[in-house]
C-alpha positions as CSV (number, residue, x, y, z in Angstrom):
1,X,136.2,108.3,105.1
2,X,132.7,107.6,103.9
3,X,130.0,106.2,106.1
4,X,128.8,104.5,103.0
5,X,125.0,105.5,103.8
6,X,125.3,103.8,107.0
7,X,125.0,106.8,109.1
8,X,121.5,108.8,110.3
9,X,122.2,112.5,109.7
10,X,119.9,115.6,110.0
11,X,120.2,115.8,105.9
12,X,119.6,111.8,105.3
13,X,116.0,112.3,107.3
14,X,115.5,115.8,105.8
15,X,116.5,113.9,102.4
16,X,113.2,111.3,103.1
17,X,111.0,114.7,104.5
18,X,111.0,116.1,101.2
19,X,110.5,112.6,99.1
20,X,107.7,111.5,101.4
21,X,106.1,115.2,100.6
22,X,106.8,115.0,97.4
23,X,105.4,111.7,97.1
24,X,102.1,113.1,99.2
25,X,101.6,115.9,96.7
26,X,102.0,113.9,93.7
27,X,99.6,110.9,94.5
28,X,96.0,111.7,93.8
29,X,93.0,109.8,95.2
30,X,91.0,107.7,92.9
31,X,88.7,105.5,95.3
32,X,85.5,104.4,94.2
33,X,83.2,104.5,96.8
34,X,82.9,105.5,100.6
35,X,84.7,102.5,101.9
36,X,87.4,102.6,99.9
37,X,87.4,107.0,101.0
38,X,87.6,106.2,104.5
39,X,90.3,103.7,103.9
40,X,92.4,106.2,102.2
41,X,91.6,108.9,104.5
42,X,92.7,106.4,107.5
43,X,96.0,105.8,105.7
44,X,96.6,109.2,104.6
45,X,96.1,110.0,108.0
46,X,98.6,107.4,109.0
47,X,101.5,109.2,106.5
48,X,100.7,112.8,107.7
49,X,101.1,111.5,111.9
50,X,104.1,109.9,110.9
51,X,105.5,112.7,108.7
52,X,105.4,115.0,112.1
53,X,106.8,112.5,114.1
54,X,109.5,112.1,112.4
55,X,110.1,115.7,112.1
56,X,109.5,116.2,116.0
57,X,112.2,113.1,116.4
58,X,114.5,115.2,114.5
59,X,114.2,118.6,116.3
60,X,114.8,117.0,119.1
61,X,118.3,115.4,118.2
62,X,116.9,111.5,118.0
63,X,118.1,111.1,114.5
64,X,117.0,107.2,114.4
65,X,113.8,107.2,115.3
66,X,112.8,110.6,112.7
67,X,114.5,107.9,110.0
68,X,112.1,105.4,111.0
69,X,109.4,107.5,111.5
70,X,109.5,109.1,107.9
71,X,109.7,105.5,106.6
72,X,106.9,104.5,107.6
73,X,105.1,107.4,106.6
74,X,106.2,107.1,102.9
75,X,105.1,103.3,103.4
76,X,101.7,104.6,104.0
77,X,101.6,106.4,101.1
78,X,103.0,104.1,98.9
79,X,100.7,101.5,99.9
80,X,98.3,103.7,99.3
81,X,99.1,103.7,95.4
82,X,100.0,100.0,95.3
83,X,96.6,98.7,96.2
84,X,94.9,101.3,93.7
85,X,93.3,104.0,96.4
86,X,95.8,106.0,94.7
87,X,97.5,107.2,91.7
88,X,101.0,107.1,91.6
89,X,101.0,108.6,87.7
90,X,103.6,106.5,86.4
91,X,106.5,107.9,89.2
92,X,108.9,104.5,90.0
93,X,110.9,106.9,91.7
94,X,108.1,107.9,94.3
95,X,106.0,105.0,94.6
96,X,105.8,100.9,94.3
97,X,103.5,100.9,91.3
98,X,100.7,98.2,90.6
């Protein structure tokens, strides 16, 4: 019986760890001026608490809430790259490009 993706496992959220630190290596910053620095830094910020959050959810057995967690932290990043703070370098896999 398949759970047709419907089910939160350990490997699903450990599955989103490694995209959303693959995504976090990849990106590279390209702001323009010390506004838009401490914009990024706030949202880069923003990825990384959510990244151990989710990773804290999941040691400790609450599978939904690491899943959650490590969705918003790749949303972070990805936003990061869709308004322009970042480059995504081309990757439609990683990122919601411009």
């Amino acid at each position: 019986m398949s759970d047709n993706g419907n089910i939160v496992t350990r490997e699903k959220v450990e599955k989103y760890l490694a995209l959303t630190a693959e995504a976090r290596i990849k990106a590279t910053p390209i702001t323009n001026n010390d506004e838009d620095h401490r914009r990024l830094e706030s949202m880069l910020r923003m990825c990384d608490d959510y990244q151990n959050d989710a990773r804290h959810f999941m040691e400790n057995g609450d599978l939904v809430r690491a899943f959650g967690a490590i969705n918003y932290a790749h949303a972070w990043i990805d936003a990061s790259v869709r308004i322009g703070l970042m480059d995504g370098h081309g990757d439609d896999r990683l990122f919601t490009l411009p």
